[in-house]
C-alpha positions as CSV (number, residue, x, y, z in Angstrom):
1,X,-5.8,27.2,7.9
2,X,-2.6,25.1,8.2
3,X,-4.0,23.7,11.7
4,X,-6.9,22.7,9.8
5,X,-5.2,20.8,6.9
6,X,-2.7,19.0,9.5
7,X,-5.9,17.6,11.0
8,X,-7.4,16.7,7.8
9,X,-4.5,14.9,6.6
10,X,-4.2,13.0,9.8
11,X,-7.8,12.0,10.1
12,X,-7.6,10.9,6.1
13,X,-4.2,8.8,7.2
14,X,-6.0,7.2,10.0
15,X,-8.9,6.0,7.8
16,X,-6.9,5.2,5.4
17,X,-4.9,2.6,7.9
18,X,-7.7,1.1,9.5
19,X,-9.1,0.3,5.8
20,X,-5.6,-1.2,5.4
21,X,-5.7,-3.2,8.3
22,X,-8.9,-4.3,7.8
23,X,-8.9,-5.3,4.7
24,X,-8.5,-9.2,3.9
25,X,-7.7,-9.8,0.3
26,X,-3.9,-9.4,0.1
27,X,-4.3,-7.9,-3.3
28,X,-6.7,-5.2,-1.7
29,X,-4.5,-4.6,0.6
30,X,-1.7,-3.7,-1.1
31,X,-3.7,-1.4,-2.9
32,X,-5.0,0.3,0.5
33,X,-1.2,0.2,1.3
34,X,-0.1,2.3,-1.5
35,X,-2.9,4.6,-0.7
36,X,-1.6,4.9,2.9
37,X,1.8,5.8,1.5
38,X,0.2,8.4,-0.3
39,X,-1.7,9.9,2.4
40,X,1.3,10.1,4.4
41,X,3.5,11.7,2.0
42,X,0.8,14.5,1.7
43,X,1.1,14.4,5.6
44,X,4.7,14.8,5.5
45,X,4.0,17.6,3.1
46,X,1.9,19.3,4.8
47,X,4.0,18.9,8.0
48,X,6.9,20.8,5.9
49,X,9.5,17.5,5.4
50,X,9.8,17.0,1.9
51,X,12.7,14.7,1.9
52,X,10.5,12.4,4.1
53,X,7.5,12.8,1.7
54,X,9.9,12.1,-1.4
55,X,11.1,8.6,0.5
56,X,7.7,7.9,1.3
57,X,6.5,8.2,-2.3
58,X,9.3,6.0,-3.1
59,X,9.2,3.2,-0.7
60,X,5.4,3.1,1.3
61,X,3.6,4.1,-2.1
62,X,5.0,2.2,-5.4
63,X,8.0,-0.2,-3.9
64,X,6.2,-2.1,-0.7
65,X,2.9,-2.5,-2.5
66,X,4.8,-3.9,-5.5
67,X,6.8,-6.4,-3.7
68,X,3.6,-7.8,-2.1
69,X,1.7,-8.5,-5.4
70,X,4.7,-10.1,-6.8
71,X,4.8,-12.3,-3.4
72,X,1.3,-12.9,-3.4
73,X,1.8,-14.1,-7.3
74,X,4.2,-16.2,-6.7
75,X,2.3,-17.7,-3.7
76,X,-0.8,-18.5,-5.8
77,X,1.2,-19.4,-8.5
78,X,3.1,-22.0,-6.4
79,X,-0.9,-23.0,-4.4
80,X,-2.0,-23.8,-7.9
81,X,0.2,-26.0,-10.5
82,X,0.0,-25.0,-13.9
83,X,-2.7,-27.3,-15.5
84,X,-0.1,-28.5,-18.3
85,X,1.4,-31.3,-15.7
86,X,-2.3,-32.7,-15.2
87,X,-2.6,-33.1,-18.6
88,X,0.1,-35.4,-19.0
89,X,-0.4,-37.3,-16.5
């Protein structure tokens, strides 16, 4: 049984990175990111190293995914000036 759930875990981590890495939208991706993080905290789980499971919750699931939607905002934001200074003009 535990052989079998490692195996799952680590085929369900694999998909889950090739989806990330082949995915285009960076919006999408983070998403797919965050999912990643999650599949690898069950991983580390299931692979008995809950400290690393607890990090990885932490930092690959909700902080790295965040941080790239707030970058990705601000990158869009900066692509496309607000429509106020057109109007002015």
């Amino acid at each position: 049984m535990n052989n079998a759930l490692i195996v799952i875990t680590l085929l369900l981590t694999a998909v889950t990175a090739t989806a990330a890495a082949l995915t285009r939208d960076p919006v999408r991706q983070a998403v797919v990111l965050a999912l990643l993080g999650l599949c690898l905290a069950v991983l580390f789980t299931v692979l008995q190293a809950p400290d690393v499971a607890l990090s990885q919750l932490g930092v690959g699931s909700a902080i790295t995914p965040l941080l790239i939607l707030l970058t990705v905002r601000k990158v869009r934001r900066e692509e496309h000036p607000d429509d106020r200074q057109d109007r002015t003009e």
